[in-house]
Steps between C-alpha positions, in 0.01 A plus 500: 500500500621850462832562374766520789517813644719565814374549819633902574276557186183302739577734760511785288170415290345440838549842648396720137167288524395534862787726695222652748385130577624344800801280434617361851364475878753470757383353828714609779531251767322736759247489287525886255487466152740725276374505114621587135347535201649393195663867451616527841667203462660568217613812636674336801653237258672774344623591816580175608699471148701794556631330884564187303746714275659719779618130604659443203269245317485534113269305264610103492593505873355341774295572830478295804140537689449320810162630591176440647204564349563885522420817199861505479573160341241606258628900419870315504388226237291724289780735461783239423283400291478811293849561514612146360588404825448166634394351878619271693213408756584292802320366773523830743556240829717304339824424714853531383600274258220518311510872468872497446475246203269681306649834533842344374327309249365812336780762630239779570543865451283652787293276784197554660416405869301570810637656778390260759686204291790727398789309718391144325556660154800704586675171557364323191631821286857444628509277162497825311712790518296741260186479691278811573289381800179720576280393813148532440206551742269287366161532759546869385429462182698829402772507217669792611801303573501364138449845326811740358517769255665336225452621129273200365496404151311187394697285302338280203466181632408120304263256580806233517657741768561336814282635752544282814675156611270371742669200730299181476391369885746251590330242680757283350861570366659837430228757326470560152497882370202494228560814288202714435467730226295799414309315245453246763328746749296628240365197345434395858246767592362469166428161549364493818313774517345386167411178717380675802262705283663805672345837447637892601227473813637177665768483772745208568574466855830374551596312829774277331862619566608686181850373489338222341377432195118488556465791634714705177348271259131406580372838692757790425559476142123396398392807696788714280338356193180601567483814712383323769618600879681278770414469888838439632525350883838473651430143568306188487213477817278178518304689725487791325449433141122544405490808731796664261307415166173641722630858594731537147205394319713201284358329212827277438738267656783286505538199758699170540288179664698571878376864536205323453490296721622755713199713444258191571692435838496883640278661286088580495324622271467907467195696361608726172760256395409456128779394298388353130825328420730303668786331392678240692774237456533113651217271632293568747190258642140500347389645819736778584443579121114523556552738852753740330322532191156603749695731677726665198171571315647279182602190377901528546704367188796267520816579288804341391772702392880539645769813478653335213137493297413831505133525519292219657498276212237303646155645658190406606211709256239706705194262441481245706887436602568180634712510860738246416558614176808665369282628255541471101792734283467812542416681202822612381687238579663164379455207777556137410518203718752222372544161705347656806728823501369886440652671234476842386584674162558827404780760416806524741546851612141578362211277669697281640803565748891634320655202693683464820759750614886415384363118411487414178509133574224491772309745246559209192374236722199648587392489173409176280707484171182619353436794682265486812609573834496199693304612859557212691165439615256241423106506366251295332249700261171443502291474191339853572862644469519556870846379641533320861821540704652160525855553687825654453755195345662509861142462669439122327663288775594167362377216805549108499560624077175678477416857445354685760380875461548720815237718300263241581576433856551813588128582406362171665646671814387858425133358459484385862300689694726532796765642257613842383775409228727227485876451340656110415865445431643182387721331808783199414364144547721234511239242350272741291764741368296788623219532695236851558493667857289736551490888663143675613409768671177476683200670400418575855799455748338474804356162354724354253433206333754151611698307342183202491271751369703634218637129414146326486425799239789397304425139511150521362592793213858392368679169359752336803796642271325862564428470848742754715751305695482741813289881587674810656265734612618858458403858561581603182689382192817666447444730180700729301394852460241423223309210650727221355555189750872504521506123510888469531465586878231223546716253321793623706268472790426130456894429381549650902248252620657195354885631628 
């Protein structure tokens, strides 16, 4: 690898190698396009930079962005990050606590919003008195309302400079903040756009919210790398996916298995949809795999990675990738499996993550005493160096005193053909300890399967200790913003049924 370089310096190489290239494509959500080239861009990020300082933020401070996928998340993060400013990106619909306990977790300077969610965050920004709120119109896609006239002079800034804390999910517990630095942004996009085989010509089209990591890490900053441009839509559309990479002429994206799925349930294919790489993250069945890849025009690749490891440390290569592979390590990168866990080396603050905001002792614990960041989640590796997701510690149920994967139940389920996706939960059993139940959402509603059906495919699949102890059929599964199952409501939904 290169030596670390910060990210405003990406950015900056970027627009003396290609400036007249096109940098982003901004789908309105009536359907016009606004776009930038790399030296437009840069002009309005000067712009941008100049409002930020009119609102009294100075390198080292912080920014608060809760945005949709809109060109001014992306003009506001570009510029902080050329001024040695650092964001704060929250879920743009999330509700008030949430909001209000990462904006007086991180005490920002300035806060960005859309107008039409305005009154949520008004409330949530009660926490801080020295808050400069600006309400954005996102579907507009203009930054007028971010612009000022500010003198702008662009500080030096380090690769170890903080350069966002990005909130972890919380499907369980309070979030963590995982500090991000400029070195981390840059080796990022290095990294995976090394990976990706990225070249000036290709575009990423990004559907993923940009508030979270994938979208920053996997698309944005391997496009900055390269030169590359980005087909930004305000949102994520089942139905409307392969026509977007059709009419913006993508050659790259970014997808998690329920989009997916999504895509399979309300999608059809679309002529001039020709995208040559794919990445994608989480299982999905052999079959769905088979349809998607005929109707993406590639072989998607799975990926492991997580906010905390920077790049995708793990990733399927581009001949021949296996489905239910989490691919091998990603050149670059230092992955290890010890006694069934994922760990990943590397340099804190450089390739890997600077720690966790204001928690030294949640930071300490994370690592082993010999210096790889403990992930949490479980694989087995194959002999070819490809890895195979095997469960988050919490997902290994222990039944009757044997161990029982929701990984692998959860996939028994998925594989019926009456089935779109399926979640398990562990429920209390007063003779077994803990027993599986089981939530599904029907592939076709109008016929779902029954209890009998979905039980006799259990039965003749999955040891008795494996077997779910009950089926609720669902619409959907309840998900946070980024596709994660946020299991705590099932479990809370099955502690309900037993009260």
């Amino acid at each position: 690898m290169a030596d670390l370089v910060t990210f405003s310096s990406v950015w900056e190489r970027a627009v003396e190698r290609g400036g007249d290239a096109v940098f982003l494509v901004f789908e309105r959500p009536d359907g016009t396009v606004a776009t930038w080239t790399y030296e437009q861009f840069d002009a309005a990020i000067t712009d941008v930079a100049a409002g930020l300082i009119q609102r009294g933020v100075a390198p080292g401070d912080p920014v608060h962005l809760a945005l949709t996928n809109t060109p001014a998340f992306v003009a506001l993060w570009l510029a902080a990050n050329r001024l040695g400013v650092w964001i704060v990106p929250s879920d743009p619909m999330g509700r008030v606590p949430e909001l209000a306990d990462h904006i007086e977790r991180t005490r920002p300077r300035a806060g960005f919003c859309a107008t039409d969610r305005a009154e949520i965050y008004r409330q949530a920004a009660e926490v801080s008195s020295q808050l400069a709120i600006t309400e954005v119109d996102e579907a507009g896609g203009n930054l007028d309302a971010l612009t000022g006239t500010a003198q702008v002079d662009w500080p030096a800034v380090e690769p170890g400079d903080r350069a966002a804390v990005m909130f972890t999910s919380g499907t369980t517990g309070r979030p963590k903040g995982v500090e991000i630095t400029q070195a981390n942004y840059a080796f990022c996009g290095q990294v995976m756009a090394e990976r990706a085989d990225l070249a000036p010509d290709d575009r990423q089209l990004v559907v993923l919210p940009l508030f979270h990591a994938n979208a920053q890490y996997y698309s944005f900053a391997s496009a900055i790398w390269t030169g590359a441009s980005v087909a930004l839509m305000p949102s994520f559309t089942a139905s409307g996916f392969l026509a977007q990479a059709a009419r913006h002429h993508a050659t790259c994206a970014s997808l998690f298995a329920a989009p997916m799925r999504m895509i399979l349930a309300r999608g059809a294919p679309v002529d001039g949809a020709g995208l040559r790489h794919c990445w994608y993250a989480q299982n999905i069945a052999d079959d769905q795999y088979e349809t998607l890849a005929a109707w993406f025009g590639c072989r998607p690749r799975q990926l492991y990675g997580m906010t905390e490891t920077i790049p995708a440390v793990l990733t399927e290569p581009a001949d021949n990738p296996v489905p239910f592979s989490m691919g091998e390590v990603t050149p670059g990168c230092q992955v290890i499996v010890r006694d069934g866990e994922v760990l990943v080396g590397g340099q804190p603050g450089s390739t890997l993550f600077a720690g966790y905001l204001d928690d030294p002792e949640t930071t300490a614990a994370s690592f082993t005493n010999d210096g790889w960041f403990r992930t949490g989640d479980r694989a087995r590796v194959e002999v070819d160096g490809r890895h195979y997701f095997d469960g988050r510690h919490s997902d290994v149920l222990k039944v009757a005193g044997e161990n029982v994967s929701i990984v692998e139940v959860e996939s028994v389920l998925a594989s019926h053909p009456a089935v779109l996706e399926a979640a398990v939960v562990g429920a209390p059993d007063p003779m077994r300890d803990e027993v599986p139940v089981a939530f599904v959402v029907p592939a076709d509603h109008a016929t779902p399967p029954t209890h009998e059906d979905l039980s006799s495919w259990c039965q003749e699949r999955l040891a008795k200790a494996k077997l779910p102890r009950s089926f609720t059929l669902m619409d959907e599964l309840p998900r946070t913003s980024v596709g994660k199952i946020r299991k705590f409501l099932l479990r809370q939904e099955v502690e309900a049924t037993r009260g």
